[in-house]
N, CA, C and O atoms as a printed pandas DataFrame, in Angstrom:
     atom_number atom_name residue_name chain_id  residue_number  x_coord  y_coord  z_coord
0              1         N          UNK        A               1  -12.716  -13.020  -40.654
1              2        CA          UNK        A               1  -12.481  -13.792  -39.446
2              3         C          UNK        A               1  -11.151  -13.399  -38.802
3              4         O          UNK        A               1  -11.055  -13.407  -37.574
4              5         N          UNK        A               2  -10.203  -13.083  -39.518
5              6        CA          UNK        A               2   -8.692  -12.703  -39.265
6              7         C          UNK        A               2   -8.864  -11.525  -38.411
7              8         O          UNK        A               2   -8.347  -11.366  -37.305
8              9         N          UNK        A               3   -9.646  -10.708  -39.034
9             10        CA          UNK        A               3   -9.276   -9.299  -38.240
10            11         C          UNK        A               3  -10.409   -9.484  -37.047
11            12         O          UNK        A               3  -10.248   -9.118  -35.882
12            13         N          UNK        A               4  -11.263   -9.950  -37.434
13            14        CA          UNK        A               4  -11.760  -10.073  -35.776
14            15         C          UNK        A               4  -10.829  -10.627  -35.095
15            16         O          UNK        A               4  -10.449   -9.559  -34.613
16            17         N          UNK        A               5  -10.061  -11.453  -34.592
17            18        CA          UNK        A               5   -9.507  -11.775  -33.960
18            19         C          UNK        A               5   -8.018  -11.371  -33.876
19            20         O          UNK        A               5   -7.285  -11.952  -33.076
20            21         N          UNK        A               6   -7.518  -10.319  -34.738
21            22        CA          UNK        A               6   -6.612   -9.143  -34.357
22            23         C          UNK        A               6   -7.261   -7.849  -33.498
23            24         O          UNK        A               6   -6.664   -6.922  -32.949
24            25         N          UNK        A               7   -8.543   -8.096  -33.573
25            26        CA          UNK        A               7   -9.476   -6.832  -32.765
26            27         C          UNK        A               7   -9.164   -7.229  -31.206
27            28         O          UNK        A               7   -8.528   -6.604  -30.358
28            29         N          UNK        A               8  -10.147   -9.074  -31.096
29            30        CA          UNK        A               8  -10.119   -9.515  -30.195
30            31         C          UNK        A               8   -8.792   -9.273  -29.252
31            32         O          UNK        A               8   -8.786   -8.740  -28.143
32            33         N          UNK        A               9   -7.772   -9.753  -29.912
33            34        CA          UNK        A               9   -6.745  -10.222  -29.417
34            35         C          UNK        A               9   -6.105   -9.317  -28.160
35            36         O          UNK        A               9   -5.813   -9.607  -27.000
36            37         N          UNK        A              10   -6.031   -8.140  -28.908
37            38        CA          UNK        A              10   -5.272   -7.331  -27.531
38            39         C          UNK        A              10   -6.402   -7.043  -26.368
39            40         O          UNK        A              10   -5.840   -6.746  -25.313
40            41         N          UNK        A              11   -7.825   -7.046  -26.263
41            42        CA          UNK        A              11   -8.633   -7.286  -25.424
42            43         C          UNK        A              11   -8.605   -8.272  -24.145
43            44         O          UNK        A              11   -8.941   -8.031  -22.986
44            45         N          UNK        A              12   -8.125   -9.394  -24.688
45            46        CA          UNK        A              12   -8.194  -10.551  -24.083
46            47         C          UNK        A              12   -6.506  -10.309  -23.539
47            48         O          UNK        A              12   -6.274  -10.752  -22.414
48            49         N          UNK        A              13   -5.642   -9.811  -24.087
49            50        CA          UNK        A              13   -4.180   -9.948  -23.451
50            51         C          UNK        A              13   -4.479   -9.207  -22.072
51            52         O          UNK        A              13   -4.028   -9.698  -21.037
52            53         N          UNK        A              14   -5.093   -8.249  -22.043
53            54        CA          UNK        A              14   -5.568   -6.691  -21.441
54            55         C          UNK        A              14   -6.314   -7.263  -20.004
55            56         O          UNK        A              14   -6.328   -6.800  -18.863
56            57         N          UNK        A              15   -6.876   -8.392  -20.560
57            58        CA          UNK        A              15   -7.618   -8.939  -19.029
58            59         C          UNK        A              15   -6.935   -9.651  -18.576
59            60         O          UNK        A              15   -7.459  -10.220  -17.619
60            61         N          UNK        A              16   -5.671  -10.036  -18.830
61            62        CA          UNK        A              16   -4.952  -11.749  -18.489
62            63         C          UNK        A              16   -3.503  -10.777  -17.709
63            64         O          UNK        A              16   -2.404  -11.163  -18.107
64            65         N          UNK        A              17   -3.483   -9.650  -16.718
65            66        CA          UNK        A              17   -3.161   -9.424  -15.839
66            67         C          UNK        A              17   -2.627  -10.553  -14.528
67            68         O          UNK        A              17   -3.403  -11.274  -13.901
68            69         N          UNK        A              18   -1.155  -10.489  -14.320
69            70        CA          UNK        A              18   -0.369  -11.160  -13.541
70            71         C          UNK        A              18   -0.526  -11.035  -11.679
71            72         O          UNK        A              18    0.469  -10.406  -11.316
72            73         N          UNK        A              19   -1.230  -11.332  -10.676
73            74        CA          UNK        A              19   -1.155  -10.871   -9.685
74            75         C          UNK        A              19   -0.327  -10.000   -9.346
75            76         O          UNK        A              19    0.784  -10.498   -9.523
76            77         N          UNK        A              20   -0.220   -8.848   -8.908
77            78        CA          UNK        A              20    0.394   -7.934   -8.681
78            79         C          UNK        A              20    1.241   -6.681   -9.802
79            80         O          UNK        A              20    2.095   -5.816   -9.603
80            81         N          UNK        A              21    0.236   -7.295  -11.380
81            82        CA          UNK        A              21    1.003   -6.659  -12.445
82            83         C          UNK        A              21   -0.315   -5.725  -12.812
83            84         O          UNK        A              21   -1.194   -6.174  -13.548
84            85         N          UNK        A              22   -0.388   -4.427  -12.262
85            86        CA          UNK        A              22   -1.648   -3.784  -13.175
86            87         C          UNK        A              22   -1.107   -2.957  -14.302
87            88         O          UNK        A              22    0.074   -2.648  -14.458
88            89         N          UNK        A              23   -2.166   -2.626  -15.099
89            90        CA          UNK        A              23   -2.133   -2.419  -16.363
90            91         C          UNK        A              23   -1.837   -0.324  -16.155
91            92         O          UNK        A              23   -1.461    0.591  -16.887
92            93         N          UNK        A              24   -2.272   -0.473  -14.796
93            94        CA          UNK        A              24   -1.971    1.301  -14.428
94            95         C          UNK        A              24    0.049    1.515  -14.374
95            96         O          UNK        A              24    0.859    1.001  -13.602
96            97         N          UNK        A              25    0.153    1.983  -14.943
97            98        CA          UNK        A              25    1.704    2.617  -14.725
98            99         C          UNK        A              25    2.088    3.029  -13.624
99           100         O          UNK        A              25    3.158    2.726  -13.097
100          101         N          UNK        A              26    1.095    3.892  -13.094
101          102        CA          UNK        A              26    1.493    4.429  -11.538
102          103         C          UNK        A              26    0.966    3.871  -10.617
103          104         O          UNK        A              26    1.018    4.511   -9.566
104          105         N          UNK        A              27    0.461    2.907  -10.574
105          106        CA          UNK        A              27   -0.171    1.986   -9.358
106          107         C          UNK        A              27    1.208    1.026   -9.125
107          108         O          UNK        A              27    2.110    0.749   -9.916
108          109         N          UNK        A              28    1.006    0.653   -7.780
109          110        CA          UNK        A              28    2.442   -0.091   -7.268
110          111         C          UNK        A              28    2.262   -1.608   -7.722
111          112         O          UNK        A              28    1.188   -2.157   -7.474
112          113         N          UNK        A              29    3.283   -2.310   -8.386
113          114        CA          UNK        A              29    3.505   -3.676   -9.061
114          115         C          UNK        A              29    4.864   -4.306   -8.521
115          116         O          UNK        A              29    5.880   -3.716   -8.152
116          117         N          UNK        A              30    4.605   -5.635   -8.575
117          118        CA          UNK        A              30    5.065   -6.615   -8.503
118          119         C          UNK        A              30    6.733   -6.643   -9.372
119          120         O          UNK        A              30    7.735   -7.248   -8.991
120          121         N          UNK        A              31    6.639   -6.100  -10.152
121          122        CA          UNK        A              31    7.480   -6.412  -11.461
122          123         C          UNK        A              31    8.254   -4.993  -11.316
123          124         O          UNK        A              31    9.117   -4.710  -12.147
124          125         N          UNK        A              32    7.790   -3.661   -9.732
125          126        CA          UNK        A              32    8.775   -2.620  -10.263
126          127         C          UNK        A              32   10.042   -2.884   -9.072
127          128         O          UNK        A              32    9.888   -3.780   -8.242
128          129         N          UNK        A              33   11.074   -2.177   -9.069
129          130        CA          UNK        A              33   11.961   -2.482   -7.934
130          131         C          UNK        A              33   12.068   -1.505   -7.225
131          132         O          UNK        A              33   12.055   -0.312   -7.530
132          133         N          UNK        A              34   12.232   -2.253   -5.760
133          134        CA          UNK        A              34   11.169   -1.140   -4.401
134          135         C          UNK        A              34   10.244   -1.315   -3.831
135          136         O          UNK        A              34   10.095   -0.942   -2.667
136          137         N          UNK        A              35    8.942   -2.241   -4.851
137          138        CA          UNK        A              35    7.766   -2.130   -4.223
138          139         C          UNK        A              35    7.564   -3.332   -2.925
139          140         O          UNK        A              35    7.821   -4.523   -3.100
140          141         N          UNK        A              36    7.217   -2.938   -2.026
141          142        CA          UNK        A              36    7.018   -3.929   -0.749
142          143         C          UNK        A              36    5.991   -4.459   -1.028
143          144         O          UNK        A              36    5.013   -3.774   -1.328
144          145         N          UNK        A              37    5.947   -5.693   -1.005
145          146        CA          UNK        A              37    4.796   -6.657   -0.791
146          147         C          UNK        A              37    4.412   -7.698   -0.003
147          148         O          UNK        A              37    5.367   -8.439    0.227
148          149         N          UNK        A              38    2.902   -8.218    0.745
149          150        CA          UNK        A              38    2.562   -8.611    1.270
150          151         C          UNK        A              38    1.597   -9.428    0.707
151          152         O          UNK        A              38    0.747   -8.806    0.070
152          153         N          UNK        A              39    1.461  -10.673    0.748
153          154        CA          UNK        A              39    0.196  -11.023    0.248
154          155         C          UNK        A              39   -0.177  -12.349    1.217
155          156         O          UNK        A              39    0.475  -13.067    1.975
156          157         N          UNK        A              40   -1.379  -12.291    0.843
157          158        CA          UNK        A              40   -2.139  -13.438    1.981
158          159         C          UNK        A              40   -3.206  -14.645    0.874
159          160         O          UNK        A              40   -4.224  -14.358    0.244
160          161         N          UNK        A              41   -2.471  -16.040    0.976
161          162        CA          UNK        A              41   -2.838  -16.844    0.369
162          163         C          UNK        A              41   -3.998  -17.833    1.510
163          164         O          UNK        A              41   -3.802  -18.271    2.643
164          165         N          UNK        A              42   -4.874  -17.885    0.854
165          166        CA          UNK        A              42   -5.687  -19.500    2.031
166          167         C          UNK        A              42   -5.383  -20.462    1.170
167          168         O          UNK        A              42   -5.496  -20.579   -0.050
168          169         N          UNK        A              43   -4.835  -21.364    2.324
169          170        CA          UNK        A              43   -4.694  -22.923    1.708
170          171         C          UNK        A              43   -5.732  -23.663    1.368
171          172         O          UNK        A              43   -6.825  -23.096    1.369
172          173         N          UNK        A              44   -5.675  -24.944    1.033
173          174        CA          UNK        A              44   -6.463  -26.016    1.118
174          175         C          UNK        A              44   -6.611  -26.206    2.466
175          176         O          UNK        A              44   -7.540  -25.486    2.834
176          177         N          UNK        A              45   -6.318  -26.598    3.048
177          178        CA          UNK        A              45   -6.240  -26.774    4.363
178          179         C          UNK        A              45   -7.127  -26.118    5.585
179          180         O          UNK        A              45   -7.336  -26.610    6.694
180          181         N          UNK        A              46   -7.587  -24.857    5.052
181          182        CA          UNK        A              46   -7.660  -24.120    6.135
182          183         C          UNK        A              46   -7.276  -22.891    6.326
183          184         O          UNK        A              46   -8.107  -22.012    6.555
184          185         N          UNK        A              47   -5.500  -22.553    6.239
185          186        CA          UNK        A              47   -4.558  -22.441    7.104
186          187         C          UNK        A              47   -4.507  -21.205    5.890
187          188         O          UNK        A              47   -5.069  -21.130    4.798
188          189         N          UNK        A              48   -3.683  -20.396    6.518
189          190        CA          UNK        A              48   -3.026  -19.361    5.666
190          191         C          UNK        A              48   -1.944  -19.232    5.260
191          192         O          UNK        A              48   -1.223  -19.933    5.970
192          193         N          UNK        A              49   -1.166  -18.562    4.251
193          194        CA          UNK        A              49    0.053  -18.129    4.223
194          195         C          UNK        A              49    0.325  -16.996    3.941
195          196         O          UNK        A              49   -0.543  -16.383    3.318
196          197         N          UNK        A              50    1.572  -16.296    4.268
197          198        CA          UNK        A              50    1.783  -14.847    4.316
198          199         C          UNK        A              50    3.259  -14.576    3.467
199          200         O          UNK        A              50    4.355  -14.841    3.960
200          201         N          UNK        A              51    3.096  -14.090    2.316
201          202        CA          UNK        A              51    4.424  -13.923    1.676
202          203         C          UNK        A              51    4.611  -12.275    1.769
203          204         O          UNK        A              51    3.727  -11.420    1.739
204          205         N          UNK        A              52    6.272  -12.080    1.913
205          206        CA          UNK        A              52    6.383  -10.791    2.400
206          207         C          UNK        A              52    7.551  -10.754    1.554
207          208         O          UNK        A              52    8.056  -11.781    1.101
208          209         N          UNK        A              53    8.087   -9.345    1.281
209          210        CA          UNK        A              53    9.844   -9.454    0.946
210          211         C          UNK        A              53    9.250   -7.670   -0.370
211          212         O          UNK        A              53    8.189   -7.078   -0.568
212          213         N          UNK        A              54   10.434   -7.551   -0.798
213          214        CA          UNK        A              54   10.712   -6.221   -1.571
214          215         C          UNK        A              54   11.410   -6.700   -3.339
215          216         O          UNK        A              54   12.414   -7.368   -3.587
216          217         N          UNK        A              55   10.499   -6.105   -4.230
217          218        CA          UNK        A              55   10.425   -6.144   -5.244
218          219         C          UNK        A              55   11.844   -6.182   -6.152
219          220         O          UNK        A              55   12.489   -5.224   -5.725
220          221         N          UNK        A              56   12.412   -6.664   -6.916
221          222        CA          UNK        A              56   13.853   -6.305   -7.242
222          223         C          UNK        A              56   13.783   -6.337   -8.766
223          224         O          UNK        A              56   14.784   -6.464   -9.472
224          225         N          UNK        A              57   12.106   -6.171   -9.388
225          226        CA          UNK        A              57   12.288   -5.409  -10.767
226          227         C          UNK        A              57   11.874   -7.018  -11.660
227          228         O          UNK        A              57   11.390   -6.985  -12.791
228          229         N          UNK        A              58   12.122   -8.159  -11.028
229          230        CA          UNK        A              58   11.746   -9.347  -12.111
230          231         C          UNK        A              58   10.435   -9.428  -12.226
231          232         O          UNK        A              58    9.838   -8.707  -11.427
232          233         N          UNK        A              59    9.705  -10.119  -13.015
233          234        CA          UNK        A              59    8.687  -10.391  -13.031
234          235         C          UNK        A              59    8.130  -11.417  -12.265
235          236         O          UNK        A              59    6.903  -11.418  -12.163
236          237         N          UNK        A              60    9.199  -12.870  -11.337
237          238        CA          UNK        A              60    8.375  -13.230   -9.947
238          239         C          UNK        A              60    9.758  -12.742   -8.840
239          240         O          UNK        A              60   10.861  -13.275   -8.720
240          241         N          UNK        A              61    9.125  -11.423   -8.069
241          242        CA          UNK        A              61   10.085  -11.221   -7.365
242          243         C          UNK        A              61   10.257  -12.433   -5.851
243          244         O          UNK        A              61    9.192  -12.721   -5.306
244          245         N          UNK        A              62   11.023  -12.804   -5.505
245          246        CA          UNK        A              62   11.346  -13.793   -4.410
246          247         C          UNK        A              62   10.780  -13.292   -2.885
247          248         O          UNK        A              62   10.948  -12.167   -2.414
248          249         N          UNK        A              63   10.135  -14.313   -2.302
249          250        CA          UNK        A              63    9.513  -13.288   -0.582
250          251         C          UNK        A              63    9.401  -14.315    0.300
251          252         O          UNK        A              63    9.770  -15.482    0.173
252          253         N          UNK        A              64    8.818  -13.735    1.270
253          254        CA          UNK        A              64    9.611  -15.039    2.457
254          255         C          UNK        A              64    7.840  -15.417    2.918
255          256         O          UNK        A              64    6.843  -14.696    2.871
256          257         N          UNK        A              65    8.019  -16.858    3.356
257          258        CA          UNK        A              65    6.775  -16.968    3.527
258          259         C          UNK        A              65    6.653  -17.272    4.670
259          260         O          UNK        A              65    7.671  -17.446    5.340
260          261         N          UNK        A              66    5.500  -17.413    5.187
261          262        CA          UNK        A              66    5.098  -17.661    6.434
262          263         C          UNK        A              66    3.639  -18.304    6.792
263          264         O          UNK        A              66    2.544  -17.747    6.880
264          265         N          UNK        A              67    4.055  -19.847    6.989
265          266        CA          UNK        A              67    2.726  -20.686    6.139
266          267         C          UNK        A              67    2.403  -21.227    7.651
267          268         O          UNK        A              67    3.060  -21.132    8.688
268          269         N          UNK        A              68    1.136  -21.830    7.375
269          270        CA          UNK        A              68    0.260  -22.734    8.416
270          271         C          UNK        A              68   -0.465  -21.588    9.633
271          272         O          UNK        A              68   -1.141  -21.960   10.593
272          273         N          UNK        A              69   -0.235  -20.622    9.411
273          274        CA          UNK        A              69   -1.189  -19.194    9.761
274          275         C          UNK        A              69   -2.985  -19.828    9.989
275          276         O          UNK        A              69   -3.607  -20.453    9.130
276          277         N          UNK        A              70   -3.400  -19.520   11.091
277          278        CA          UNK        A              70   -4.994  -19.422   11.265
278          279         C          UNK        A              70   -5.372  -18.059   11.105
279          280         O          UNK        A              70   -4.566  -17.176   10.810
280          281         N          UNK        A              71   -6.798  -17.845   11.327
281          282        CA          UNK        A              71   -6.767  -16.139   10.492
282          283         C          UNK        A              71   -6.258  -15.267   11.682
283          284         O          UNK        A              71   -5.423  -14.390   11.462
284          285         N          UNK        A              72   -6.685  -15.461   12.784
285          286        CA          UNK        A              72   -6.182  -14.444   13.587
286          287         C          UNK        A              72   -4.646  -14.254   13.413
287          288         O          UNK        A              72   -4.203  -13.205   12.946
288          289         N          UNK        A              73   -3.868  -15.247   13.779
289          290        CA          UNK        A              73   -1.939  -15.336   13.560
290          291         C          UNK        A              73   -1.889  -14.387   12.017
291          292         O          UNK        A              73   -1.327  -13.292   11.996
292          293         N          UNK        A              74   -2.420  -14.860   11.025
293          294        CA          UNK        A              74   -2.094  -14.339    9.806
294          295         C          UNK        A              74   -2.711  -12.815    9.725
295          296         O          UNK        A              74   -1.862  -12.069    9.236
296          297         N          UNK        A              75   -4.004  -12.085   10.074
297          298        CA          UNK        A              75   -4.365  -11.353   10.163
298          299         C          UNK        A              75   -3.278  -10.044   11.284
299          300         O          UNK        A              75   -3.131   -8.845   11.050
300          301         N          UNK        A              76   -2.732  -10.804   12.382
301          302        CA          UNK        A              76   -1.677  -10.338   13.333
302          303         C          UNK        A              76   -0.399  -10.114   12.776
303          304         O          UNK        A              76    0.143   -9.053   13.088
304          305         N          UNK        A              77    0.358  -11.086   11.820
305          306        CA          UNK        A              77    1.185  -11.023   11.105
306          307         C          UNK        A              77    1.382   -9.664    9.707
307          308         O          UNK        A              77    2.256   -8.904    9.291
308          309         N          UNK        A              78   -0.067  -10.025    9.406
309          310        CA          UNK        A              78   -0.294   -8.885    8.292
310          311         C          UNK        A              78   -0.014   -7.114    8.323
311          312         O          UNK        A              78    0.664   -6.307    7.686
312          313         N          UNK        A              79   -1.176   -7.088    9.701
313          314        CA          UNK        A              79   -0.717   -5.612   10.319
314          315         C          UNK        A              79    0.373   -5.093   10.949
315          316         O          UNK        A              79    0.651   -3.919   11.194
316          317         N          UNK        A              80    1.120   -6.380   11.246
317          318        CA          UNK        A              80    2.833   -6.268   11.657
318          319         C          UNK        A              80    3.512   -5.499   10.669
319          320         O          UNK        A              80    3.869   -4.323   10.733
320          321         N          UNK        A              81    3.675   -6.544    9.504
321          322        CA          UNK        A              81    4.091   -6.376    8.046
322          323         C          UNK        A              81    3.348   -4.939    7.337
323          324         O          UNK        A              81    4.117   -4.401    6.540
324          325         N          UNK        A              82    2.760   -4.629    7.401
325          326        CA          UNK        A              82    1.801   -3.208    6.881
326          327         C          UNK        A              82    2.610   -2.414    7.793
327          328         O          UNK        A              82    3.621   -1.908    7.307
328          329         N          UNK        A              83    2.405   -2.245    8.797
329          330        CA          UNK        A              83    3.407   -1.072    9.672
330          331         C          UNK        A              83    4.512   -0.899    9.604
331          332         O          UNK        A              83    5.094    0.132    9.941
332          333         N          UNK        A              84    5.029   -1.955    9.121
333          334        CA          UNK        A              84    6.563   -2.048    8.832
334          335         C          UNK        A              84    6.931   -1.664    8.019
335          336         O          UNK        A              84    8.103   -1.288    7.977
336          337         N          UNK        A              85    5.976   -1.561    6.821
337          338        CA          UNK        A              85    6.267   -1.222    5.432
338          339         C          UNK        A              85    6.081    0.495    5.257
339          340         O          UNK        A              85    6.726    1.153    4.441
340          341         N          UNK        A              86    5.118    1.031    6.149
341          342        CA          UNK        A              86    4.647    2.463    5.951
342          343         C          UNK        A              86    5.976    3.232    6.179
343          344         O          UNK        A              86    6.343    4.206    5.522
344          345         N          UNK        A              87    6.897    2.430    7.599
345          346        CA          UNK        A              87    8.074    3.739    7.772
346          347         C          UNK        A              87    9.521    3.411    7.009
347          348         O          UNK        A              87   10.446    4.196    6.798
348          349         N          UNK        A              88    9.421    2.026    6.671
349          350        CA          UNK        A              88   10.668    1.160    5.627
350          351         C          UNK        A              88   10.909    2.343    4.885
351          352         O          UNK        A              88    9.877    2.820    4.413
352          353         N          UNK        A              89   12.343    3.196    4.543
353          354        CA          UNK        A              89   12.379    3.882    3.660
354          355         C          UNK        A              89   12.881    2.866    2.522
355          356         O          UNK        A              89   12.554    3.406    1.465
356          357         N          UNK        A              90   13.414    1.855    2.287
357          358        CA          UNK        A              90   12.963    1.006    1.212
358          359         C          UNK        A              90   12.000    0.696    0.311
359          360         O          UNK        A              90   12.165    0.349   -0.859
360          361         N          UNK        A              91   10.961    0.839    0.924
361          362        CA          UNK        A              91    9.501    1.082    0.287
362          363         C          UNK        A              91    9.299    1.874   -0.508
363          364         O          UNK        A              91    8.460    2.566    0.068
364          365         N          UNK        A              92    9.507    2.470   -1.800
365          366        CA          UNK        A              92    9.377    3.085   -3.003
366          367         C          UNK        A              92    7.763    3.494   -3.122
367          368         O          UNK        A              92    7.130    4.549   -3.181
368          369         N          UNK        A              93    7.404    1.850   -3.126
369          370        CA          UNK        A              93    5.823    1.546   -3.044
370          371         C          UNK        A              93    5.226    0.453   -2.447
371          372         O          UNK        A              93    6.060   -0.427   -2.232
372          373         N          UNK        A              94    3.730    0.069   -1.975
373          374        CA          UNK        A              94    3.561   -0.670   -1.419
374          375         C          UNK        A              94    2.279   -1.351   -2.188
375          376         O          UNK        A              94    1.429   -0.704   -2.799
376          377         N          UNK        A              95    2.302   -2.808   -2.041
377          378        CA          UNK        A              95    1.201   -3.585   -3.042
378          379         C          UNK        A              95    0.965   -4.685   -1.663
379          380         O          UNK        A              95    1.814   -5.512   -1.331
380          381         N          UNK        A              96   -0.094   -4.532   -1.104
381          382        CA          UNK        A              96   -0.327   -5.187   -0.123
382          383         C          UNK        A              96   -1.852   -5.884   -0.031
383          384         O          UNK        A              96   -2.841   -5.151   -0.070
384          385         N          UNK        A              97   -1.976   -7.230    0.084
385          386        CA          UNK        A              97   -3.613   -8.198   -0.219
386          387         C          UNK        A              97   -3.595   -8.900    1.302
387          388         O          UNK        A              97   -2.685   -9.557    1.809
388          389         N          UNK        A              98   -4.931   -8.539    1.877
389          390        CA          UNK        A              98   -4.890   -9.272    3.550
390          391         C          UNK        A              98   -5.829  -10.151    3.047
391          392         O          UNK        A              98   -6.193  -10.363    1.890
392          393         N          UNK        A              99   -6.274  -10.793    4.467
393          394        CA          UNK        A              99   -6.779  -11.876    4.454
394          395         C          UNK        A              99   -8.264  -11.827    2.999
395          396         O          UNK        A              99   -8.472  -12.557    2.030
396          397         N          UNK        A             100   -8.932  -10.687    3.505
397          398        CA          UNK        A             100  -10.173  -10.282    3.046
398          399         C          UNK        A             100  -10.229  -10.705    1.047
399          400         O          UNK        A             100  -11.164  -11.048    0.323
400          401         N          UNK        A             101   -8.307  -10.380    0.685
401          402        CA          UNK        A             101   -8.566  -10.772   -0.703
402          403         C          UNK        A             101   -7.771  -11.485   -0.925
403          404         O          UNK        A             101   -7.170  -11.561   -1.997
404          405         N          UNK        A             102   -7.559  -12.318    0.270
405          406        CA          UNK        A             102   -6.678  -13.973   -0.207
406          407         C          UNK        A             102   -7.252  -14.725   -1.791
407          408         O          UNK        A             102   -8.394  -14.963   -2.186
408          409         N          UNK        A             103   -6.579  -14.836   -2.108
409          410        CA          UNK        A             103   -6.392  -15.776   -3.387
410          411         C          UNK        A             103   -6.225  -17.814   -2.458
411          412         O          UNK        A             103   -5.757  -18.197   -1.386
412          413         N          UNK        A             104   -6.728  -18.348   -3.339
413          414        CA          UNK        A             104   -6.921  -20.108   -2.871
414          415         C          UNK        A             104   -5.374  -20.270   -3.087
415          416         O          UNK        A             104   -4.739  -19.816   -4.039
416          417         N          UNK        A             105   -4.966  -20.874   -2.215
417          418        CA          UNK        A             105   -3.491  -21.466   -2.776
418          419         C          UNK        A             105   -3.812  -22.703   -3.448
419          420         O          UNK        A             105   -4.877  -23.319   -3.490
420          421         N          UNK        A             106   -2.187  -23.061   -4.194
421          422        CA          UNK        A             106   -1.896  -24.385   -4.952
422          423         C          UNK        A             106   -2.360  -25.745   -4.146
423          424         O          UNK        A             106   -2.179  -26.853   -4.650
């Protein structure tokens, strides 16, 4: 029973991936410093929110938000923020989620 569940174990760590933390090394994350991010939350409400800001290596890096968004405003906001990020030489890397793979907010 033990070692099954030393088998199990790192399986299940392996799927329990942090938004913006992939398990690829060279794919752009949350947790490296540099990476620009954008992400697009739907509320309860309705409404959207848009968190933006640049990675500084922690594991929850800090970003600025921009809440009570309808989809068009937030969708307008998004491609703002995406263009901005392509010529940012700050941008190391870019990890960017639009409306299409909003996550439910709190």
């Amino acid at each position: 029973m033990t070692a099954r569940l030393f088998l199990l174990f790192p399986m299940l760590l392996g799927a329990c991936t942090l938004e913006g933390m992939s398990t690829d090394p060279t794919a752009p994350s949350l947790d490296k410093a540099g990476t620009c991010f954008a992400l697009v939350t739907a509320e309860k409400d309705g409404s959207y929110t848009l968190m933006t800001g640049i990675a500084d290596g922690s594991k929850a890096p800090v970003g600025v938000p921009k809440t009570g968004l309808d989809a068009a405003a937030v969708d307008k906001a998004f491609a703002r923020e995406r263009a901005i990020m392509d010529i940012n030489p700050e941008c190391l890397a870019i990890y960017a989620k639009g409306r299409e793979a909003a996550q439910p907010g709190a």
